[in-house]
C-alpha positions as CSV (number, residue, x, y, z in Angstrom):
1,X,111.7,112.9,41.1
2,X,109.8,109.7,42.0
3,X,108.2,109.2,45.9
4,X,105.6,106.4,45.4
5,X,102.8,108.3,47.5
6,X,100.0,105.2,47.7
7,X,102.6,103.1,48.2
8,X,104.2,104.8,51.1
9,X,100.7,104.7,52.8
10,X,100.7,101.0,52.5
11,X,103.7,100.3,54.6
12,X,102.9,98.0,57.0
13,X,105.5,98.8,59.6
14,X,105.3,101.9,61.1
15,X,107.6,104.0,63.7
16,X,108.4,107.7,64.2
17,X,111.2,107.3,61.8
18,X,109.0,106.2,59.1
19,X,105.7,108.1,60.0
20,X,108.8,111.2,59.4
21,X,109.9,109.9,56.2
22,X,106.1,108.9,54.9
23,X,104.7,112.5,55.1
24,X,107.9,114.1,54.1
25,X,107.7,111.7,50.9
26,X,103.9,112.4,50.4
27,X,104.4,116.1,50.5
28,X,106.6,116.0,48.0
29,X,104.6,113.5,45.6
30,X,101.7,116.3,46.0
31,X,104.4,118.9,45.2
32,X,105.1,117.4,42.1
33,X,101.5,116.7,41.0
34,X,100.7,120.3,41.1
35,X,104.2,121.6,39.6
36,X,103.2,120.1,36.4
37,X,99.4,121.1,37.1
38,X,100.9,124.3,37.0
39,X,103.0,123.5,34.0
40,X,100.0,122.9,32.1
41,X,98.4,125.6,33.0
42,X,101.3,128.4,32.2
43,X,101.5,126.6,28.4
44,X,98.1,127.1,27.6
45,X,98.3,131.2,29.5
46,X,101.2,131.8,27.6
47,X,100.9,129.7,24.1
48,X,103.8,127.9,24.5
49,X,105.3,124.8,26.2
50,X,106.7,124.8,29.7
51,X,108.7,121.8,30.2
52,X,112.0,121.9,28.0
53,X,111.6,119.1,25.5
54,X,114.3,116.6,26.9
55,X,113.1,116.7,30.0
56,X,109.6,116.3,28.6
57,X,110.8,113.3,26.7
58,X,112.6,111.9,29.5
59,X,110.2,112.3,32.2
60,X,107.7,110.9,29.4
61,X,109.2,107.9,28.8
62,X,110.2,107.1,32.6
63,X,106.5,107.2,33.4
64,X,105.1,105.0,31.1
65,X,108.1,102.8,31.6
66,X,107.3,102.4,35.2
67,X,103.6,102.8,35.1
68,X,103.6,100.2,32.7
69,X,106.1,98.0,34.4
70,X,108.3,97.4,31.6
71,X,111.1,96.5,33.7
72,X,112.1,93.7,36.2
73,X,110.2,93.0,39.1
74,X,109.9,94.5,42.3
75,X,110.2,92.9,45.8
76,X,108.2,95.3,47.3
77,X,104.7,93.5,48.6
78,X,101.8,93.8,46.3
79,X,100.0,96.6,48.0
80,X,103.1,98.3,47.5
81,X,103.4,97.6,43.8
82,X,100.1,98.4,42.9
83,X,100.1,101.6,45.2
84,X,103.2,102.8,42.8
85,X,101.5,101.8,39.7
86,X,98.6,104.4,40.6
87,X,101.1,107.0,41.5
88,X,103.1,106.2,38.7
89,X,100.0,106.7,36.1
90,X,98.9,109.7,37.5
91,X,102.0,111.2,36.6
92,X,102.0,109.5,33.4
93,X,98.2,111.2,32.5
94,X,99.8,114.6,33.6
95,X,102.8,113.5,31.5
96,X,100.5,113.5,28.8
97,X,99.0,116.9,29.2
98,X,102.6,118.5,28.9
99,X,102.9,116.9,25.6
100,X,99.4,117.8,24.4
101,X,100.8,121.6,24.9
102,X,104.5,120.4,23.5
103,X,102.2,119.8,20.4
104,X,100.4,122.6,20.2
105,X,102.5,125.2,21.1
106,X,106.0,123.8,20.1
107,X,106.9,126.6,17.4
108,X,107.2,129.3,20.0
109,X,110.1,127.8,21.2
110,X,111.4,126.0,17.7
111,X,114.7,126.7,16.7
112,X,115.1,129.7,13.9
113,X,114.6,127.8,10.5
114,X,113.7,124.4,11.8
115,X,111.3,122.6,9.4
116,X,107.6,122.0,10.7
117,X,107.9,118.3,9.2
118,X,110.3,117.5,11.5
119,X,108.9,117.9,15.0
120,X,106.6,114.7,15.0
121,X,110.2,112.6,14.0
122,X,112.1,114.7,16.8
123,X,109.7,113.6,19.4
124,X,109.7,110.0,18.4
125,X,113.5,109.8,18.4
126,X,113.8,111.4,21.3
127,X,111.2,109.3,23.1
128,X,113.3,105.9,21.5
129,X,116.3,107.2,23.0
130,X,115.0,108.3,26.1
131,X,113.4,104.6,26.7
132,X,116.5,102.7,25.5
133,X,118.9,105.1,27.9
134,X,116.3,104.4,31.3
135,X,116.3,100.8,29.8
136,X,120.3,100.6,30.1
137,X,120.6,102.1,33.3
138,X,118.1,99.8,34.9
139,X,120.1,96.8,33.6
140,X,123.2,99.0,34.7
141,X,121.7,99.5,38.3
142,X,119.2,96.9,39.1
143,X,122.2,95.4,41.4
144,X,122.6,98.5,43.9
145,X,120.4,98.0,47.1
146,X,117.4,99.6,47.5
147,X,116.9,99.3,43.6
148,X,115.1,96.2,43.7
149,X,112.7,98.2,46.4
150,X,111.8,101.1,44.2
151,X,112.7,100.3,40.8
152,X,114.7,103.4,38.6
153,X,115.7,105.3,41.9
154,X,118.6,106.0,40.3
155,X,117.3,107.1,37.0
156,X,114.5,108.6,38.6
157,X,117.1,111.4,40.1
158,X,119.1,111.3,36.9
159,X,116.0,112.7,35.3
160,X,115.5,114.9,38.0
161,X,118.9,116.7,37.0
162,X,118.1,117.0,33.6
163,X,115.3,118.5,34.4
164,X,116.7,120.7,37.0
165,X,119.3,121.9,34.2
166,X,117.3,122.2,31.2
167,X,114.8,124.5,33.1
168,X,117.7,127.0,34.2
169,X,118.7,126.6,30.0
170,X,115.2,127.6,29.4
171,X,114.8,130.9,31.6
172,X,118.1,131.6,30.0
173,X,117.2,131.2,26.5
174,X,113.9,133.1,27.0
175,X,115.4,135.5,29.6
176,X,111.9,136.2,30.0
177,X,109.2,134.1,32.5
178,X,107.4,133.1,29.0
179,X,106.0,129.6,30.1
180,X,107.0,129.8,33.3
181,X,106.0,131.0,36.5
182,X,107.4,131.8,40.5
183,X,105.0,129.3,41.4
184,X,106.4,126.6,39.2
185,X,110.0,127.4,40.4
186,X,109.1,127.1,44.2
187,X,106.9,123.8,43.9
188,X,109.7,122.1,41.7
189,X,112.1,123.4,43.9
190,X,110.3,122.2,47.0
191,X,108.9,119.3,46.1
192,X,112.9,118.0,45.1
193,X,114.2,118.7,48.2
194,X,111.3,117.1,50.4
195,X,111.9,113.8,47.6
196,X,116.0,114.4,48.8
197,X,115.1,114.6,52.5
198,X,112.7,111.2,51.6
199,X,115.0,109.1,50.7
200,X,117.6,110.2,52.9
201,X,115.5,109.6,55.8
202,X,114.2,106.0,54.2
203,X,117.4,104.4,53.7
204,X,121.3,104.2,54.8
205,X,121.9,103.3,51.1
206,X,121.1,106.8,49.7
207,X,123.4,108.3,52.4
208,X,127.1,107.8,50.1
209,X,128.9,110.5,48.0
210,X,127.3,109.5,45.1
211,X,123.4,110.0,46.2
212,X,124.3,112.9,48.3
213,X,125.8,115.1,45.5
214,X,123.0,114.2,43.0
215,X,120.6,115.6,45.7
216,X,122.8,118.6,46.5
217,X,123.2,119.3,42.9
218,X,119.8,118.8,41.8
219,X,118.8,121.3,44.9
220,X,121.5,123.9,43.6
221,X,120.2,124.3,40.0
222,X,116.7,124.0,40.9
223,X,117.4,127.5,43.2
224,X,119.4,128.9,40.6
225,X,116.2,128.6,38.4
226,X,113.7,130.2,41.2
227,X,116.2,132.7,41.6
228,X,116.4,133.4,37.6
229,X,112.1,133.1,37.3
230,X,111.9,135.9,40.1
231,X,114.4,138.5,38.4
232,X,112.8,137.3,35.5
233,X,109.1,138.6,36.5
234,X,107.5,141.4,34.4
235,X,110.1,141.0,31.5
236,X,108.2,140.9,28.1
237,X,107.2,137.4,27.0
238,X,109.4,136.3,24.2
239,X,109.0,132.5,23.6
């Protein structure tokens, strides 16, 4: 999920329509910010990582991607541009704080006779890959309007599903709320639908089939998981 919080505040012209769609956007950048606040803070409570690896790596590599604007350029005004840039590298430092606790607690969620050498190599290929798949999809989708506007829409809410489905994978495989928490569930949960509603509200182009069943779809798994964390609660902790 990707609203661009500073940069929303910078937009110059300003109606009902957009005030609407600013604070619903905002809302859910703040959602997001203290989801993985949260995340952080359930690893280190519980000794183990809360954010399943792929969608760590993923959401990893998207921030630093777009923080770093590795990608080609926007036509949104520079205001704008730099406004994103801050949001993006917030989310990039908090990015950073999931790993730390990937790292230190990644063996209570390892597979059953998986090698310690191998979990530095594991990230770094799955970073590569991560990068050169957001990489192909920009080239893939830099055409569609609205792209040019906000740069990796598109893969933005690609990584949202991932995310969405790996976390229901997780509560699954733990079937416990080990690394997890209500709290999590509701703010992630939350937080997507307000960035749905955003761009929804910003633009006819995110009206079709296509964007409309990624938000729906997202929205569906992401309350599957809040529904699985809170029959989950006071299970024993098993990593």
């Amino acid at each position: 999920m990707q609203i661009h919080f500073f940069s929303l505040l910078a937009q110059s012209k300003v109606d009902l329509n957009n005030l609407a769609a600013t604070l619903v956007g905002c809302g859910a950048t703040l959602l997001w910010y203290l989801a993985y606040l949260l995340i952080i803070r359930r690893a280190r409570i519980d000794k183990t990582y809360a954010m399943p690896f792929a969608a760590m790596c993923v959401d990893t590599t998207w921030e630093f991607i777009y923080t770093f604007r590795i990608h080609p350029p926007s036509t949104m005004g520079r205001l704008q541009v730099d406004g994103a840039i801050v949001a993006d590298f917030i989310w990039f430092m908090l990015d950073v704080g999931i790993v730390i606790t990937w790292l230190a607690y990644w063996r209570a969620g390892s597979p059953p006779g998986l090698s310690p050498k191998w979990h530095l190599p594991a990230l770094a290929a799955a970073l590569a890959v991560s990068a050169a798949v957001i990489f192909g999809m920009q080239g893939e989708f830099e055409h569609l309007p609205g792209e040019h506007d906000l740069p990796g829409g598109v893969s933005s809410f690609l990584r949202s599903l991932v995310m969405s489905a790996t976390y229901v994978a997780m509560a699954v495989r733990r079937n416990s709320t080990a690394g997890q928490s209500l709290a999590i569930a509701l703010t992630m949960l939350v937080g997507g639908a307000m960035g749905s509603a955003y761009m929804v509200m910003s633009s006819p182009h995110f009206r079709n089939p296509f964007w409309i069943t990624l938000f729906v779809v997202i929205f569906l798994l992401a309350s599957l998981y809040t529904v699985l964390v809170a029959r989950l609660r006071g299970a024993p902790q098993t990593a």
